[in-house]
C-alpha positions as YAML, in Angstrom:
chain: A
units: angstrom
residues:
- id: 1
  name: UNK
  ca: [0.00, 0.00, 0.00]
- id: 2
  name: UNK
  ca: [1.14, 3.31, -1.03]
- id: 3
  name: UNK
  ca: [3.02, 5.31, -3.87]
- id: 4
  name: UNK
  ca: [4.65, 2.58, -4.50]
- id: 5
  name: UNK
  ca: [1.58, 0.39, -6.36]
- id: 6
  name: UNK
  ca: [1.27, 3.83, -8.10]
- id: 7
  name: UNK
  ca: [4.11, 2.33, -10.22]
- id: 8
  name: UNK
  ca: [3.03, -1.45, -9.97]
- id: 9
  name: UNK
  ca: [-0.52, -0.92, -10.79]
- id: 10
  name: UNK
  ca: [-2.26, 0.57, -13.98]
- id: 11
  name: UNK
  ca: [-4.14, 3.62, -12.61]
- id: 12
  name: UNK
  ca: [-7.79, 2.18, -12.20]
- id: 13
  name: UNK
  ca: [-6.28, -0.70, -9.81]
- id: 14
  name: UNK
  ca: [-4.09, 1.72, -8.31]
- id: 15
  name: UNK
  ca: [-7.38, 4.13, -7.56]
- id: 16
  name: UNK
  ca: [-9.52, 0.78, -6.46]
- id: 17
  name: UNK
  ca: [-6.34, -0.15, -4.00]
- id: 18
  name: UNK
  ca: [-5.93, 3.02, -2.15]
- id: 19
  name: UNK
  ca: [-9.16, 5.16, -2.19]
- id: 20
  name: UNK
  ca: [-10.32, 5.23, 1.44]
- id: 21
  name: UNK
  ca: [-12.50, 8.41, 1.68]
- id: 22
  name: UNK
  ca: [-13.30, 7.55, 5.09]
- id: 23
  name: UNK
  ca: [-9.71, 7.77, 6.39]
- id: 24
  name: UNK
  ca: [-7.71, 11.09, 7.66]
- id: 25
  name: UNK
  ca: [-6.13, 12.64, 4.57]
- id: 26
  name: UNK
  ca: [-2.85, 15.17, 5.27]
- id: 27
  name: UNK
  ca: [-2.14, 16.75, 3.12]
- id: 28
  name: UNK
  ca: [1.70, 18.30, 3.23]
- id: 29
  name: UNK
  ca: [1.62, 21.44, 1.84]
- id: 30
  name: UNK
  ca: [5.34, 22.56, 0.18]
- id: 31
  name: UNK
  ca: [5.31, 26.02, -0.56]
- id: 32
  name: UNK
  ca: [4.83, 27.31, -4.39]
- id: 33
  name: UNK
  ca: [3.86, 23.71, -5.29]
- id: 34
  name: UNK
  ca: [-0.29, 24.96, -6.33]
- id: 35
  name: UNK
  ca: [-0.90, 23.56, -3.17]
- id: 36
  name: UNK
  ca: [-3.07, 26.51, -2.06]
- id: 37
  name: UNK
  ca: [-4.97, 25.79, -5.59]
- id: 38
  name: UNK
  ca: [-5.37, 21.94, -4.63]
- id: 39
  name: UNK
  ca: [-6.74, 22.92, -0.82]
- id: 40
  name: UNK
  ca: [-8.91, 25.51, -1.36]
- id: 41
  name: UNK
  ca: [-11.15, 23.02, -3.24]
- id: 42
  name: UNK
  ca: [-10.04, 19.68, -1.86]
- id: 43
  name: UNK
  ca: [-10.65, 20.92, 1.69]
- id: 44
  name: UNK
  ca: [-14.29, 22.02, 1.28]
- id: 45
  name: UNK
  ca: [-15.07, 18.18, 0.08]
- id: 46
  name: UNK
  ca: [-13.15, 16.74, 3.02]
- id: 47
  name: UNK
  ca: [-14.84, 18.62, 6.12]
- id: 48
  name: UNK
  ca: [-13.92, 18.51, 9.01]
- id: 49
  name: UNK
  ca: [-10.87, 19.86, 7.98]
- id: 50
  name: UNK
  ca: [-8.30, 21.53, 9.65]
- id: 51
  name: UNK
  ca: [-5.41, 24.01, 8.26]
- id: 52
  name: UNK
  ca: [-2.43, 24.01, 10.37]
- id: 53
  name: UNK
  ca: [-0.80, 27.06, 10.72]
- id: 54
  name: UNK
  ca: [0.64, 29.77, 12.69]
- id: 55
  name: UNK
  ca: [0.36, 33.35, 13.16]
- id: 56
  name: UNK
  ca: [3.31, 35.47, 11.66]
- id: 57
  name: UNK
  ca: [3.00, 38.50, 13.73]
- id: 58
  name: UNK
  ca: [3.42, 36.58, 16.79]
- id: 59
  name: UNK
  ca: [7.17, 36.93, 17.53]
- id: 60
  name: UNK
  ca: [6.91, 35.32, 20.88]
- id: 61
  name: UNK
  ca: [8.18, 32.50, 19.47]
- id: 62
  name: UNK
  ca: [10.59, 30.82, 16.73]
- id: 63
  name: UNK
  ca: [8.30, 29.75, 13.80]
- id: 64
  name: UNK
  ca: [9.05, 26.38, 14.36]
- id: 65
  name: UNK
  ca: [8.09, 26.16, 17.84]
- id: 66
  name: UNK
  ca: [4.60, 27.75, 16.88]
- id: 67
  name: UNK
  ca: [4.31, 24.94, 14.26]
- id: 68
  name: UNK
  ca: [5.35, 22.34, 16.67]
- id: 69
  name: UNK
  ca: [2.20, 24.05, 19.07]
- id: 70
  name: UNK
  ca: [0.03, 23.87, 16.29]
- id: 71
  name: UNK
  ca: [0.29, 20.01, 14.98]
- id: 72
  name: UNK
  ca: [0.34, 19.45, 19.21]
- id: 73
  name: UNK
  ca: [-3.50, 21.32, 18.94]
- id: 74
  name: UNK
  ca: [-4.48, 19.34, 16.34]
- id: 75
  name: UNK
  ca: [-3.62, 16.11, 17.80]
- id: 76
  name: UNK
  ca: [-5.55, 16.98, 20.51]
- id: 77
  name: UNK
  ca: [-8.31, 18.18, 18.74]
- id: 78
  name: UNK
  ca: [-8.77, 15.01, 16.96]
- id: 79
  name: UNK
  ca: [-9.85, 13.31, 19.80]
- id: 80
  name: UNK
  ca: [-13.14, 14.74, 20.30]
- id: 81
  name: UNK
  ca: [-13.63, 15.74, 16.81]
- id: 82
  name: UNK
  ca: [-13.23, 12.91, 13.32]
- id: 83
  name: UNK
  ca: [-11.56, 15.28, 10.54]
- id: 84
  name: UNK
  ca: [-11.07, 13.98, 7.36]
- id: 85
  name: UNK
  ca: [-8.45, 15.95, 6.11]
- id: 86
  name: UNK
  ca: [-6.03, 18.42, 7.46]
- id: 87
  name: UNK
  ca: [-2.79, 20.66, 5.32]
- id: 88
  name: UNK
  ca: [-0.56, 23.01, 6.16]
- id: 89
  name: UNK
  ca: [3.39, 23.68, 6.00]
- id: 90
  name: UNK
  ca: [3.87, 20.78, 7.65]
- id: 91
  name: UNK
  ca: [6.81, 17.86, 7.49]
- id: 92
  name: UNK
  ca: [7.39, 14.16, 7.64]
- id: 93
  name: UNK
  ca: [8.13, 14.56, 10.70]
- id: 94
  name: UNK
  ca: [5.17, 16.53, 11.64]
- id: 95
  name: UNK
  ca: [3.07, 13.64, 9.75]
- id: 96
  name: UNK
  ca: [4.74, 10.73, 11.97]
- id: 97
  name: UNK
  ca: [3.88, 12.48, 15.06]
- id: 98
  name: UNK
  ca: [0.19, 12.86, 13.57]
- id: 99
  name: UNK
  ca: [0.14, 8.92, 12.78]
- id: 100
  name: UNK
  ca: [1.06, 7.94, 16.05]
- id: 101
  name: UNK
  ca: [-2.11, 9.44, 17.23]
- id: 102
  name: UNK
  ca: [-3.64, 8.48, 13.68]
- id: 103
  name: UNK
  ca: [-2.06, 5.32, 12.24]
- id: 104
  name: UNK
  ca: [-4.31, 4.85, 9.38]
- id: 105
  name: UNK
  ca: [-4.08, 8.65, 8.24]
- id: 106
  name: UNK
  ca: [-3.07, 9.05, 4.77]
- id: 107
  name: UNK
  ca: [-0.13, 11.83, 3.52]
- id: 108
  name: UNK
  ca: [-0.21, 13.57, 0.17]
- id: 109
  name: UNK
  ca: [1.81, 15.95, -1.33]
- id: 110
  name: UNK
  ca: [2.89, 18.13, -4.62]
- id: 111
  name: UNK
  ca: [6.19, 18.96, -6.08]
- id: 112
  name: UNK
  ca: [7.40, 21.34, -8.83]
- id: 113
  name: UNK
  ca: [10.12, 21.95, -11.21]
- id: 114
  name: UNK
  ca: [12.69, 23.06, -8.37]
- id: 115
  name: UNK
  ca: [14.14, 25.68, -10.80]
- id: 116
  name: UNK
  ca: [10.36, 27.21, -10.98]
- id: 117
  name: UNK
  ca: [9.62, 26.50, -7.19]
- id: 118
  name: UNK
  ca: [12.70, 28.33, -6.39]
- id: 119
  name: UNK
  ca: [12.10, 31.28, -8.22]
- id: 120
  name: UNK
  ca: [8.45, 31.36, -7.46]
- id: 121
  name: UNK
  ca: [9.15, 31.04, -3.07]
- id: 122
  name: UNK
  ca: [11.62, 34.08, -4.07]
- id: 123
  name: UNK
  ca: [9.35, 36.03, -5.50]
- id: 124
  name: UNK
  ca: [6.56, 35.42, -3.37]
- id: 125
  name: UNK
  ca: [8.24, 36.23, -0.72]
- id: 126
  name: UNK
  ca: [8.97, 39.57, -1.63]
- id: 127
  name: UNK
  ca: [5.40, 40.93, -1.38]
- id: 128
  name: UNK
  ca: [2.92, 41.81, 1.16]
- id: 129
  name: UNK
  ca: [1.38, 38.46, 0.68]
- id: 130
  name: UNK
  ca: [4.04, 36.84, 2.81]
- id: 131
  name: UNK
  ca: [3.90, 38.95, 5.91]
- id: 132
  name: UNK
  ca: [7.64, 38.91, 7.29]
- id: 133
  name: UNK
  ca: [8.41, 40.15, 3.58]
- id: 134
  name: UNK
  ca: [10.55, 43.54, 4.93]
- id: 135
  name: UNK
  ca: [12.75, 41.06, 6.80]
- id: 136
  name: UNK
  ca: [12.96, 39.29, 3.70]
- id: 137
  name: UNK
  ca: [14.05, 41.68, 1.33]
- id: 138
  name: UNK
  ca: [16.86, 42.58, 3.71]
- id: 139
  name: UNK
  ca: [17.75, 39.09, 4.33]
- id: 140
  name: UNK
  ca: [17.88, 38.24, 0.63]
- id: 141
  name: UNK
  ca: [18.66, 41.18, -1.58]
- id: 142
  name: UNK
  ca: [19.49, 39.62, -4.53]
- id: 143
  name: UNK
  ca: [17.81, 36.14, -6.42]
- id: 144
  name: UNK
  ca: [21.39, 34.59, -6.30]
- id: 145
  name: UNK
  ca: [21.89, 35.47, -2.26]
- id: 146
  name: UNK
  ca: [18.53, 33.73, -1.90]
- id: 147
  name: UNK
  ca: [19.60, 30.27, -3.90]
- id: 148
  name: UNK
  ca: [22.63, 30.53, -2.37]
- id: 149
  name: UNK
  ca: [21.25, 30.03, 1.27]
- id: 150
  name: UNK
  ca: [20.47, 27.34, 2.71]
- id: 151
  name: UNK
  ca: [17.19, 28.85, 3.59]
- id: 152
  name: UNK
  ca: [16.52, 27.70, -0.29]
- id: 153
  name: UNK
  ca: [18.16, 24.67, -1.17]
- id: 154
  name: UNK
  ca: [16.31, 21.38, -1.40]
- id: 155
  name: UNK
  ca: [13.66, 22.58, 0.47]
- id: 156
  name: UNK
  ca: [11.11, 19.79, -0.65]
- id: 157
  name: UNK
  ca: [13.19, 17.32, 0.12]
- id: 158
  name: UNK
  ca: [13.36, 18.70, 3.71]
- id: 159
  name: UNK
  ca: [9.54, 18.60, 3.18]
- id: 160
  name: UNK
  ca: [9.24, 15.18, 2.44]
- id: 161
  name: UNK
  ca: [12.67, 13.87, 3.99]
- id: 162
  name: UNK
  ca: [12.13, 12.17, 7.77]
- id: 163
  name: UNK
  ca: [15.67, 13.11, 8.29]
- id: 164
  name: UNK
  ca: [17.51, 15.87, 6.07]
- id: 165
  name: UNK
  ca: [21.06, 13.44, 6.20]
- id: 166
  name: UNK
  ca: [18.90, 10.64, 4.44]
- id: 167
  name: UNK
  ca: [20.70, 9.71, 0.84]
- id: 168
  name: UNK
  ca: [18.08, 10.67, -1.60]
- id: 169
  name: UNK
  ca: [18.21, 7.40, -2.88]
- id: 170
  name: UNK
  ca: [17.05, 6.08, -0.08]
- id: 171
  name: UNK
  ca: [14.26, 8.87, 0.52]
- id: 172
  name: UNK
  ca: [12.69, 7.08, -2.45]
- id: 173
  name: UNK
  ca: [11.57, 3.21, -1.15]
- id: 174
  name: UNK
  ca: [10.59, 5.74, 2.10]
- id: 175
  name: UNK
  ca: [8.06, 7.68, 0.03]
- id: 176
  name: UNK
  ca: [6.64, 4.39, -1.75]
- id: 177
  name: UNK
  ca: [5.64, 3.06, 1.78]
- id: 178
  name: UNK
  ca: [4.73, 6.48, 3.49]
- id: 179
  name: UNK
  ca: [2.86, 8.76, 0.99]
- id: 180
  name: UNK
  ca: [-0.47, 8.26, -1.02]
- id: 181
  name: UNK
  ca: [0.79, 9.83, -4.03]
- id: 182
  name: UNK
  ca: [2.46, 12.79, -4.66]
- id: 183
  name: UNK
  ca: [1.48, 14.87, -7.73]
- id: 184
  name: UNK
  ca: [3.22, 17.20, -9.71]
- id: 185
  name: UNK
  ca: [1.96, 21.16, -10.48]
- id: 186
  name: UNK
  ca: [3.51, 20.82, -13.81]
- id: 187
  name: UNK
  ca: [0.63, 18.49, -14.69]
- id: 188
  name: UNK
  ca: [-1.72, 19.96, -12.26]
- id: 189
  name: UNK
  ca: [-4.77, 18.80, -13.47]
- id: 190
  name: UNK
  ca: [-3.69, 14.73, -13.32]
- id: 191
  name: UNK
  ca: [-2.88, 14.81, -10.33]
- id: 192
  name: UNK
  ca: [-5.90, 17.10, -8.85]
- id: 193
  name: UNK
  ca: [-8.37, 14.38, -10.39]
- id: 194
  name: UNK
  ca: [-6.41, 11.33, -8.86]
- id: 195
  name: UNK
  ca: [-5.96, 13.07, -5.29]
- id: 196
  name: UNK
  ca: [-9.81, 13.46, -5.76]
- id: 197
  name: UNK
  ca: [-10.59, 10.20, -7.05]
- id: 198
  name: UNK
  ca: [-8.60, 8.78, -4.04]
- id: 199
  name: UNK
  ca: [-10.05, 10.98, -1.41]
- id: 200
  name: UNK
  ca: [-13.97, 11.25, -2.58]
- id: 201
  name: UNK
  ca: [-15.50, 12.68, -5.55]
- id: 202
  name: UNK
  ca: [-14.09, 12.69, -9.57]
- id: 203
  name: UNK
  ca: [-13.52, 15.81, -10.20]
- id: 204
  name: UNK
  ca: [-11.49, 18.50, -11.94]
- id: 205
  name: UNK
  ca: [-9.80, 21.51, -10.56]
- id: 206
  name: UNK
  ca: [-11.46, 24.87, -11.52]
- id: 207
  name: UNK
  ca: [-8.89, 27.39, -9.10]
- id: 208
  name: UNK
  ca: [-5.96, 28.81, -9.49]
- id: 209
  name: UNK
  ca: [-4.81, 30.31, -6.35]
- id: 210
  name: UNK
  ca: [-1.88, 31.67, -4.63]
- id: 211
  name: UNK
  ca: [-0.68, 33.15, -8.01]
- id: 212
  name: UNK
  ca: [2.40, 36.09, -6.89]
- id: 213
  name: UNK
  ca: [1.65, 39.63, -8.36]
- id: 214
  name: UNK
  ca: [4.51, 41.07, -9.93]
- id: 215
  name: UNK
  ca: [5.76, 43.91, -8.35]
- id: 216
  name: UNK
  ca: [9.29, 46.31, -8.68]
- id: 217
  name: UNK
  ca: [10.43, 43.95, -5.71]
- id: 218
  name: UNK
  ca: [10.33, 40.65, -7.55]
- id: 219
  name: UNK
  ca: [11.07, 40.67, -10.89]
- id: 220
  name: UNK
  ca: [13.90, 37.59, -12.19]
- id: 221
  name: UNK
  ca: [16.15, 37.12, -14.81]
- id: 222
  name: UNK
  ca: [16.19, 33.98, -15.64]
- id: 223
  name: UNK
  ca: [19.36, 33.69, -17.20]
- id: 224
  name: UNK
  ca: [21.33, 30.46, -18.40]
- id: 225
  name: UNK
  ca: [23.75, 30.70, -15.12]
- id: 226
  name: UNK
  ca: [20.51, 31.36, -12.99]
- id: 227
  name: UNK
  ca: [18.29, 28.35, -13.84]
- id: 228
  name: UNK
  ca: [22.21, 25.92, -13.77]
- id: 229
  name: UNK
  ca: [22.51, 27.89, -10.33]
- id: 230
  name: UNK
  ca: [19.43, 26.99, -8.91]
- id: 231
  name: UNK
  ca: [20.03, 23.20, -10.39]
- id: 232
  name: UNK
  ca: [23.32, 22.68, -8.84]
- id: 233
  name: UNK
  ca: [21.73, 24.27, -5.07]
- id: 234
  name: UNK
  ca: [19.03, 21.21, -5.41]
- id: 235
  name: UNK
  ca: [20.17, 18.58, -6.78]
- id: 236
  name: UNK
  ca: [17.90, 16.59, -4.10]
- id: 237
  name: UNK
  ca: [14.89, 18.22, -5.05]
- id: 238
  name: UNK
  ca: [15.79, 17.28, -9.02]
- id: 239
  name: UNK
  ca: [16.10, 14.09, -8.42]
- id: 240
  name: UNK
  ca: [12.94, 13.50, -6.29]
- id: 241
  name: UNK
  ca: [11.06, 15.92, -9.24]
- id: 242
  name: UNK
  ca: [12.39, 13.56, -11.98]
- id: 243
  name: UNK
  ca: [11.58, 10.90, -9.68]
- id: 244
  name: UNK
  ca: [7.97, 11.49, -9.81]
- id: 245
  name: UNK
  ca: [7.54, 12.98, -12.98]
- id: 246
  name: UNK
  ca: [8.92, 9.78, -14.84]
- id: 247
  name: UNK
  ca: [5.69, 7.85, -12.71]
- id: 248
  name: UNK
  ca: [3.06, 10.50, -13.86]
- id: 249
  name: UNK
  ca: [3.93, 10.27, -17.46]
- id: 250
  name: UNK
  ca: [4.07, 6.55, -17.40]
- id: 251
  name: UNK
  ca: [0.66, 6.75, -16.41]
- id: 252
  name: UNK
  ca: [-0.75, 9.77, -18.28]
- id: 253
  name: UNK
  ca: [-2.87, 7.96, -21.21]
- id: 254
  name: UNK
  ca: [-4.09, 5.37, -18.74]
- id: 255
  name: UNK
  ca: [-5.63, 8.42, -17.00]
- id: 256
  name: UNK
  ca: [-6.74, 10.61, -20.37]
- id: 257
  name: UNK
  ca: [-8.34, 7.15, -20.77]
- id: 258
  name: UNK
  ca: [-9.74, 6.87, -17.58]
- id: 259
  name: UNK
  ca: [-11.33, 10.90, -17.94]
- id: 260
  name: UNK
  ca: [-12.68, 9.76, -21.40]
- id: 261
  name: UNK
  ca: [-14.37, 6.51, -20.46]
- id: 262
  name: UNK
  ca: [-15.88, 8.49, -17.09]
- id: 263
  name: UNK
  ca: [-17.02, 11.06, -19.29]
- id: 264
  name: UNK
  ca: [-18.36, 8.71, -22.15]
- id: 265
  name: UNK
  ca: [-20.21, 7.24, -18.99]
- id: 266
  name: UNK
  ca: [-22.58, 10.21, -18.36]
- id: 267
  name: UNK
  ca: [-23.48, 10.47, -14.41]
- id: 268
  name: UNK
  ca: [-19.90, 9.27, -13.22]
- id: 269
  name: UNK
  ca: [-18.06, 11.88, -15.40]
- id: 270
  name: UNK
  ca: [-15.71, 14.25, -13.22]
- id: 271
  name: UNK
  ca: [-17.24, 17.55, -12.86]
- id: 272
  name: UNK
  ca: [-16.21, 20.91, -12.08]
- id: 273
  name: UNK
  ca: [-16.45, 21.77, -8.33]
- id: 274
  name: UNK
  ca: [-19.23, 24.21, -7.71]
- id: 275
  name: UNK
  ca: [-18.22, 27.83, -7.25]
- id: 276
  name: UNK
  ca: [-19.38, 29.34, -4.51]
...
């Protein structure tokens, strides 16, 4: 059970094998990976659901002990009350705590081109959207002071990664057992329909959220040394990107095929969400 049968199995027998709607979905939410897209509408079809997070302007504490405070509450919480889903910027490690309360919760997850996820945490970051941006800007003047930093590098394999000194090669027969599935943004719409298909209804994505406005603050050249800068910083994230993406392409016409026969099949064709 587990990503793994997503490359044993053709898709339909992969879908039969680990739907459980009923079960405690988490989904870890890596940041510029359209996860914001894949929540707002995955979360409204897997109430109750909780978003785990933490309150920036509170500087009574490091971030990560607020997060730490956080995944504590919902642990707690989930004893008096039976969500079905939860997300946030939340770890493996976070998600092994969660399971020890939860063992039959399910973890999910999205990754990106690191050379685009890179670019787009920069930039992001740089606005008023992200509210420590100030701190930011000074922190980080320049796009190559940002890839640079560690702050940057391989940051969804840190994600993902129950220990950051794990070989990467090894990370890989750990996600198998451990996660779901894990999608890909760069073929966002796949992987929205199978997360759905797995958790509850067929459907397609109709959002786009979490899209950074470009302002005088954030604007990249992405240059030739750039984009081979940013590969070099994360070569752990590349190789769990190319790690996943060979899976979904394997399996893309099994799933065009899937969408077609649903669709051919009237009332169990995906549909778009409702829009509130």
């Amino acid at each position: 059970m587990g990503f793994g049968s997503f490359a044993t199995l053709n898709l339909d027998e992969f879908l039969e094998r680990e739907a459980a709607p009923e079960e405690l979905w988490i989904f870890i939410h890596i940041p510029k990976t359209a996860g914001s897209s894949f929540a707002s509408e995955w979360s409204e079809k897997r109430q109750p659901y909780r978003n785990i997070h933490v309150d920036y302007e509170d500087r009574d504490k490091p971030y990560d002990s607020k997060l730490e405070c956080a995944v504590d509450q919902f642990i707690a919480d989930a004893k008096a009350t039976s969500f079905r889903a939860c997300s946030g910027h939340i770890t493996m490690r976070h998600v092994l705590r969660i399971r020890k309360a939860i063992p039959r919760a399910r973890a999910i997850s999205f990754l990106r081109d690191p050379v685009e996820r890179v670019i787009s945490d920069f930039r992001y970051a740089r606005t008023p959207a992200h509210p420590p941006y100030r701190e930011f800007v000074r922190q980080f003047p320049t796009i190559e002071s940002y890839v640079d930093s560690e702050a940057s590098q391989n940051k969804m394999f840190k994600f993902l990664a129950p220990d950051h000194k794990m070989p990467v090669t090894e990370l890989f027969p750990f996600l198998d057992e451990s996660m779901s599935f894990i999608g890909l943004a760069e073929m966002y719409p796949m992987s929205f329909n199978i997360l759905m298909r797995l958790t509850g209804p067929n459907r397609l994505p109709t959002l786009h959220k979490g899209k950074t406005e470009p302002t005088e603050n954030n604007n990249v050249d992405r240059s030739p040394d750039l984009i081979k800068r940013i590969r070099e910083a994360n070569a752990h994230d590349l190789a769990m990107f190319t790690f996943v993406k060979e899976r979904m392409l394997a399996r893309r016409e099994q799933w065009r095929a899937s969408l077609t026969a649903t669709r051919n099949a009237g009332d169990d064709a995906p549909q778009p969400a409702n829009r509130d």
